[in-house]
C-alpha positions as CSV (number, residue, x, y, z in Angstrom):
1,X,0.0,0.0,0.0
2,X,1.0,3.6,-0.3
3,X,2.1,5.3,1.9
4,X,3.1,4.3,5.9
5,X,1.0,4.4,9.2
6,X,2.5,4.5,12.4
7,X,0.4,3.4,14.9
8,X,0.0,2.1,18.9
9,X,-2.0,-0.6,20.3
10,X,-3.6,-3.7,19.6
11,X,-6.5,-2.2,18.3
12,X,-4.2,0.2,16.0
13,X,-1.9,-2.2,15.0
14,X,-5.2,-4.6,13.3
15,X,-5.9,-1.5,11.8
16,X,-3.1,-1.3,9.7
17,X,-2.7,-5.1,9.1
18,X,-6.3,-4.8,7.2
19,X,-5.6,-1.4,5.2
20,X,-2.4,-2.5,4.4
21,X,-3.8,-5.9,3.1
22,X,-6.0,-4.5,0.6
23,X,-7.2,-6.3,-2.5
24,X,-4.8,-8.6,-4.2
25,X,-4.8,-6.6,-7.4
26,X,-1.9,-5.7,-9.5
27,X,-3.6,-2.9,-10.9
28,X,-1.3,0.4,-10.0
29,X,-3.4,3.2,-11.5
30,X,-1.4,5.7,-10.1
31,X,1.3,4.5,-13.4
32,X,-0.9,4.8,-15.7
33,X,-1.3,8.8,-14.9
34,X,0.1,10.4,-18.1
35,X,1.1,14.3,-18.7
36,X,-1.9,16.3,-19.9
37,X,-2.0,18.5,-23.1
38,X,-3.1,22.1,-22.0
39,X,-5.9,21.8,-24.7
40,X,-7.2,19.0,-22.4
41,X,-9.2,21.1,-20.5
42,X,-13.2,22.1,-20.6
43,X,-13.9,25.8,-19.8
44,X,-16.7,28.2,-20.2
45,X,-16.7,31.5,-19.8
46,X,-19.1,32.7,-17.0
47,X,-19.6,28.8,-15.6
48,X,-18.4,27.0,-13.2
49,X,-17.1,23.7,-14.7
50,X,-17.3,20.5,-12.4
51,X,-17.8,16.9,-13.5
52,X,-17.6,15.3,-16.9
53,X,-18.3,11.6,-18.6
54,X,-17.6,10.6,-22.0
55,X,-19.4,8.0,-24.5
56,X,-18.4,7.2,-27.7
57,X,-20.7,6.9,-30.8
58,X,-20.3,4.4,-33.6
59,X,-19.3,7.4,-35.7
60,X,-16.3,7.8,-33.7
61,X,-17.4,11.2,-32.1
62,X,-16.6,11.4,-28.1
63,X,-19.7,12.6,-26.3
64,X,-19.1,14.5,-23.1
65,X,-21.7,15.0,-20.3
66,X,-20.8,17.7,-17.8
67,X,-22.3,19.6,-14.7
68,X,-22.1,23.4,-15.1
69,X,-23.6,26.6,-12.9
70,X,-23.5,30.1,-13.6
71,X,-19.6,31.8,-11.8
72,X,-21.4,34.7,-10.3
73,X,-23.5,32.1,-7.6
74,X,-20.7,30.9,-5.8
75,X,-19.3,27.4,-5.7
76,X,-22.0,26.4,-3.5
77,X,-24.5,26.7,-6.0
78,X,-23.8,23.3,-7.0
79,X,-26.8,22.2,-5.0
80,X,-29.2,25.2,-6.4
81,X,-28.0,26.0,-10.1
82,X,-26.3,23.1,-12.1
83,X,-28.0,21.7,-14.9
84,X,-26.3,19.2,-17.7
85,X,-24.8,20.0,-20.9
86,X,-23.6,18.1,-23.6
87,X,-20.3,19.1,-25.6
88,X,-18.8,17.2,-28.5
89,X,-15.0,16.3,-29.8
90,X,-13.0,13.8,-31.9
91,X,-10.8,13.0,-29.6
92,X,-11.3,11.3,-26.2
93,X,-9.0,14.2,-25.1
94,X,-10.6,16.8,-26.3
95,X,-10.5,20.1,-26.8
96,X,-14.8,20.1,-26.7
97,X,-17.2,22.1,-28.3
98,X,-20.4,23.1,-26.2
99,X,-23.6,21.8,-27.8
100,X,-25.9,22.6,-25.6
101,X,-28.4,21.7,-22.5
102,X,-28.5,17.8,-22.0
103,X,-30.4,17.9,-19.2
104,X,-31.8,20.6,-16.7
105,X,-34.0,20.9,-14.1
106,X,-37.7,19.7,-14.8
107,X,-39.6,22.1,-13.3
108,X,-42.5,22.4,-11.4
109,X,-43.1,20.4,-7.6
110,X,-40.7,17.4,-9.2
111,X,-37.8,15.9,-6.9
112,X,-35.8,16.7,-9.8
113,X,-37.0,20.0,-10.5
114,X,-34.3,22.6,-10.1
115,X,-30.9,20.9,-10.2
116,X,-29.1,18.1,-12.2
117,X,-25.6,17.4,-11.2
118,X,-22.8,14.4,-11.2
119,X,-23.5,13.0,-14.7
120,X,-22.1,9.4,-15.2
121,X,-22.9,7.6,-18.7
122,X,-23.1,4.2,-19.2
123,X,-23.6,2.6,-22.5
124,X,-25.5,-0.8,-22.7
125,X,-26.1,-2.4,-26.4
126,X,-27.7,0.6,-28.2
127,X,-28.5,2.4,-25.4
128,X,-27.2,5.1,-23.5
129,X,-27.9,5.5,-20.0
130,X,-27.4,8.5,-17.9
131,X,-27.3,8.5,-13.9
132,X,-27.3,11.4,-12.0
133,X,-28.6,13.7,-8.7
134,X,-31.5,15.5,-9.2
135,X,-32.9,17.7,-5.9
136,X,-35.3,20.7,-5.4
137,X,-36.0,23.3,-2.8
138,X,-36.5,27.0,-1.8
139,X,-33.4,28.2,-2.5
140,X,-31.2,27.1,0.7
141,X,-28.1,25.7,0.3
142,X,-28.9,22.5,3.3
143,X,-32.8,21.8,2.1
144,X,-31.0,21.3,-1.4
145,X,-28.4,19.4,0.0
146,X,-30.3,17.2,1.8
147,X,-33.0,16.6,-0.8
148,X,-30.6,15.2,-3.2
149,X,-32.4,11.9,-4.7
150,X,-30.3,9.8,-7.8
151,X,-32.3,10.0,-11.3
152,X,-31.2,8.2,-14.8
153,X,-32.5,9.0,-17.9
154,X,-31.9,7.2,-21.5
155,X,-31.6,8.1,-24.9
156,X,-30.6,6.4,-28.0
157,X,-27.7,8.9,-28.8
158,X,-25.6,10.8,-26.0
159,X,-26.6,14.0,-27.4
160,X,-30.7,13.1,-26.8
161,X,-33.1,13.3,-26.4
162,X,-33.1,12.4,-22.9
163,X,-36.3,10.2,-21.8
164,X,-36.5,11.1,-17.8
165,X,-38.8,9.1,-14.9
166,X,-41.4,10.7,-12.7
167,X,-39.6,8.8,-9.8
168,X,-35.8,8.5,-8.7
169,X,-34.3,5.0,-9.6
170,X,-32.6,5.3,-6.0
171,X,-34.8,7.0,-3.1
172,X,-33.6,7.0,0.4
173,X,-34.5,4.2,2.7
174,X,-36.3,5.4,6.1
175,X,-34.5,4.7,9.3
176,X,-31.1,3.2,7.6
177,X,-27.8,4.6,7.0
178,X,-29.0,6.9,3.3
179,X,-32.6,7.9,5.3
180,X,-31.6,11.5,5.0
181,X,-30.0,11.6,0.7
182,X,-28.5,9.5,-1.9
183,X,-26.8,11.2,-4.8
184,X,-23.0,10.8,-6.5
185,X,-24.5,7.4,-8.5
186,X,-21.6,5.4,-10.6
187,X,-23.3,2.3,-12.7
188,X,-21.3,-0.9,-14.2
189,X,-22.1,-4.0,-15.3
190,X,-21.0,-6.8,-14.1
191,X,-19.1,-10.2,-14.7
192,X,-23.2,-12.0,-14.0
193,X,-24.9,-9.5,-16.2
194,X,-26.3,-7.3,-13.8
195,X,-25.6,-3.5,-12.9
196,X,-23.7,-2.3,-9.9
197,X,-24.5,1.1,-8.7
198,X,-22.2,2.9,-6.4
199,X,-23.1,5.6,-4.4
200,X,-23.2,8.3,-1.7
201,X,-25.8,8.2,1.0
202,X,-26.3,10.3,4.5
203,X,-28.6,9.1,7.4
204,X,-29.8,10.6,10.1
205,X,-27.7,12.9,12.6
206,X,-27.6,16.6,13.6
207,X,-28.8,19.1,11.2
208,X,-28.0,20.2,9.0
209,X,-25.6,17.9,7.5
210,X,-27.0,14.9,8.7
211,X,-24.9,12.0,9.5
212,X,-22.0,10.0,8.3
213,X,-20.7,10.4,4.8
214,X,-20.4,6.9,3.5
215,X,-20.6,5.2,0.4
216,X,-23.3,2.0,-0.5
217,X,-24.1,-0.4,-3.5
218,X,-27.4,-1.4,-5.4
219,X,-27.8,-4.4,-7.6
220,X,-30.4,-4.5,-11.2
221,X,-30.8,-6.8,-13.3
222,X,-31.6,-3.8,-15.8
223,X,-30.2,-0.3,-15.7
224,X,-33.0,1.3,-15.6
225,X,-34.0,-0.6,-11.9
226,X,-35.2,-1.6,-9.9
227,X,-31.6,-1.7,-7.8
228,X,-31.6,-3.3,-4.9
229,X,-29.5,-2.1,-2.0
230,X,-26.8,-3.6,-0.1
231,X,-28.0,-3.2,3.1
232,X,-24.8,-1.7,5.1
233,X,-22.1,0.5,3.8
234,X,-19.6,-0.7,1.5
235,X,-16.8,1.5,2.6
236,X,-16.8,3.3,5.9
237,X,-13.8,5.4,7.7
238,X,-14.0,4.2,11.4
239,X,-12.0,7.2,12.5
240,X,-14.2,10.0,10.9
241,X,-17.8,10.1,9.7
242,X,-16.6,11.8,6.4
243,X,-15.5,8.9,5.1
244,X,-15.9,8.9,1.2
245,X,-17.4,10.1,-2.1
246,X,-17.3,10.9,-5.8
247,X,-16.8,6.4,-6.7
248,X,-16.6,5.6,-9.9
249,X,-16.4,2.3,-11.0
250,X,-16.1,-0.1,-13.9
251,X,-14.9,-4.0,-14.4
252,X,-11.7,-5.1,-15.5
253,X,-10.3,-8.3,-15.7
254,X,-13.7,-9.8,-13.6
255,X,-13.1,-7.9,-11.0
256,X,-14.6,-4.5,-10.3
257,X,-12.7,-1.3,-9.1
258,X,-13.5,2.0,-8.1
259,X,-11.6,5.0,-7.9
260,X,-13.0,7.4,-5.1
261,X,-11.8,10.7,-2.9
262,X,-10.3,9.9,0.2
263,X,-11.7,12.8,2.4
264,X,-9.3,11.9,5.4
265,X,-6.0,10.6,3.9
266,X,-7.2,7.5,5.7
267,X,-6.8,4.5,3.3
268,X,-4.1,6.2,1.4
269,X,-2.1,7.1,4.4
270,X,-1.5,10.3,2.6
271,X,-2.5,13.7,2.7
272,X,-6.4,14.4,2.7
273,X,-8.6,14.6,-0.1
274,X,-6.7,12.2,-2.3
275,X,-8.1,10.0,-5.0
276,X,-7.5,5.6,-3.7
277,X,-8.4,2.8,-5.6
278,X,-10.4,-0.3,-4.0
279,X,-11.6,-3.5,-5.6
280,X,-14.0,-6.4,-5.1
281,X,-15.0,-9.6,-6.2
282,X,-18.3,-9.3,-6.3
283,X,-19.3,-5.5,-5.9
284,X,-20.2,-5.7,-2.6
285,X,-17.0,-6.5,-0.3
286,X,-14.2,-3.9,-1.0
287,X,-11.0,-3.3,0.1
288,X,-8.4,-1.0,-0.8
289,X,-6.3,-2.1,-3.8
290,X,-2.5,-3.1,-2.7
291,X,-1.5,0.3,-5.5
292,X,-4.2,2.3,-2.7
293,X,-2.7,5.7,-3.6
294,X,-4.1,6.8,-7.2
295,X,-3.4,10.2,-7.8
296,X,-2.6,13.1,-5.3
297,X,-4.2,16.4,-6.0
298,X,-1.7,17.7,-9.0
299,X,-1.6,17.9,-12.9
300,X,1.3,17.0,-14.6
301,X,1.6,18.9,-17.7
302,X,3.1,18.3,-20.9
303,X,5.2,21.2,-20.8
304,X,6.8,20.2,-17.6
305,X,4.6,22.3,-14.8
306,X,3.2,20.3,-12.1
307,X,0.8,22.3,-10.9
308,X,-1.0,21.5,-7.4
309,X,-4.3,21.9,-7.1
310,X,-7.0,22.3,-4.1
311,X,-9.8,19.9,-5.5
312,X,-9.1,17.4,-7.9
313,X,-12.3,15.5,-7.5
314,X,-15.2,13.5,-9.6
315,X,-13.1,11.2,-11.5
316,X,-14.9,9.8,-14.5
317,X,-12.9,6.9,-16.3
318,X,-13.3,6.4,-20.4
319,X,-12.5,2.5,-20.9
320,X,-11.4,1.5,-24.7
321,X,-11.5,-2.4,-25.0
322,X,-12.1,-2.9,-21.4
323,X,-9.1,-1.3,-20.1
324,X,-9.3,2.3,-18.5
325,X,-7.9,5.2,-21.5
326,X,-9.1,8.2,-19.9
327,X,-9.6,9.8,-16.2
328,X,-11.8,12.6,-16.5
329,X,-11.5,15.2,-13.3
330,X,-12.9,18.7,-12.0
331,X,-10.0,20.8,-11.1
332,X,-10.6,24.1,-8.9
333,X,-7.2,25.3,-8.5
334,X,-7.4,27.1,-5.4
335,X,-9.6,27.6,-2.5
336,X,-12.2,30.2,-4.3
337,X,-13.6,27.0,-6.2
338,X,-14.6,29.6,-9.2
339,X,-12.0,29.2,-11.6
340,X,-12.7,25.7,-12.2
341,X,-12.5,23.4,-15.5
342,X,-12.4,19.9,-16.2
343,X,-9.4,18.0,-17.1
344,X,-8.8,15.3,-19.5
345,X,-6.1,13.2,-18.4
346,X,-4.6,9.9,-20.7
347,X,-3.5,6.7,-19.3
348,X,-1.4,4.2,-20.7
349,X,-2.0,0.6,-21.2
350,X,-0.8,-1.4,-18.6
């Protein structure tokens, strides 16, 4: 594993024995990090940028889905303003042309009426299949937060149109650990056929944020649901309630991974708010990968520069041939959060 822990006690010491264990992976994602072109990057003028994922059509054009808001609301208006747009390039890499909106608010008394945010897209035969938070509210940032509920849609092209559902394909679950929200969905299929769904929830605990941070799975034998959830958290920080968030998570090699932000530093070992890599069997028992470390918050440039940066969060991985090609990532480079964009990063084949 990456990085050391020094610890005292019994209790400490079986701490690190099970971190350090980890999956039995080879997988070292951290090597396949490649410099970045500065083209690589998704801006708008008077938006803030956040997260992106990519399909590919037949015709070989790269498809990106990404979460915007207007710059002059603040970073916080994540959870009141974004919407979905759709931008188009013919490389994986970019640079990406704005199309326009893919998907925004529905309106009226719907849960998803005001906001969507975190777009992941999955493709399945012919279909394309896009998960994401939806939420509503008066305007406050917590009674957003807190009403966040996870929504897909599908199309039969990743530009649309975008067929949404009256209802959100996961709800929370009254008295368990995601009573209070569930949002921050990731969706892969699996080596049995069926879809694994990765995602955020917050129970109950002292308003307004609610409880513990943690992350949980839900099984489908279709993409479109009904997932059924894994009753207890998949991955929980025993030293701090903030545990984890932003997953994503594909298959590769019949076992799945995810790549997901280490709030604490805890599995990494590292400095906080790092990106780890776990893996599993069978979706639902995960440990950190032996490689735990994936990528520290930096960009390493073509031209040399690595620049840090203070978020480096919602990674979003393109797979070619099963094999990951692409981490997509929204950068804010310092603490103002305004200034943001969304970085294309390449990886090379293991």
């Amino acid at each position: 594993m990456s990085g050391k822990h020094v610890f005292r006690g019994s209790e400490e010491h079986e701490r690190e024995l099970r971190i350090a264990k980890g999956g039995d992976g080879n997988l070292e994602f951290s090597k396949l990090v490649q410099p970045v072109r500065r083209e690589s990057v998704f801006k708008m003028d008077g938006w803030i940028i956040w997260g992106a994922s990519m399909a590919r059509t037949d015709d070989g054009v790269c498809h990106l889905l990404v979460a915007r808001w207007p710059k002059d609301k603040g970073h916080n208006a994540w959870v009141t303003h974004s919407d979905i747009i759709h931008a188009t390039a013919d490389n994986p890499l970019g640079p990406y042309t704005f199309q326009g909106v893919a998907l925004g608010g529905s309106g009226g008394d719907n849960w998803d009426a005001d906001v969507t945010h975190n777009p992941t897209v999955l493709r399945v035969g012919d279909k394309y299949y896009l998960y994401y938070m939806g939420t509503k509210g008066p305007g406050e940032y917590w009674d957003h937060r807190n009403r966040q509920r996870i929504g897909v849609a599908v199309a039969d092209h990743p530009g649309g149109p975008w067929k949404r559902f009256d209802k959100p394909v996961l709800d929370v679950t009254p008295g368990a650990w995601d009573s209070l929200m569930t949002s921050n969905p990731t969706c892969c299929q699996g080596p049995d056929g069926r879809f694994y769904m990765l995602y955020k929830g917050v129970g109950d605990g002292p308003m307004p944020k609610g409880g513990a941070v943690l992350c949980g799975v839900a099984i489908a034998d279709n993409p479109l649901g009904p997932f059924k959830k894994h009753p207890d958290p998949i991955i929980r920080n025993p030293e701090n309630p903030w545990a984890v968030e932003d997953a994503f998570t594909w298959c590769q090699d019949e076992r799945f991974y995810c790549i997901i932000k280490d709030f604490q530093g805890y599995f990494a070992g590292t400095e906080k708010n790092v990106l780890v890599l776990f893996e599993s069997f069978d979706g639902i028992d995960w440990k950190p990968s032996h490689h735990t470390l994936a990528m520290r918050r930096e960009l390493r440039w073509e031209d040399g520069e690595v620049q840090p940066v203070h978020r480096l969060e919602r990674p979003q991985v393109y797979l070619e041939d099963g094999k990951p090609t692409v981490i997509f990532l929204a950068v804010a480079p310092d603490e103002k959060a305004i200034d943001t964009f969304n970085v294309h990063v390449p990886l090379s084949s293991e």
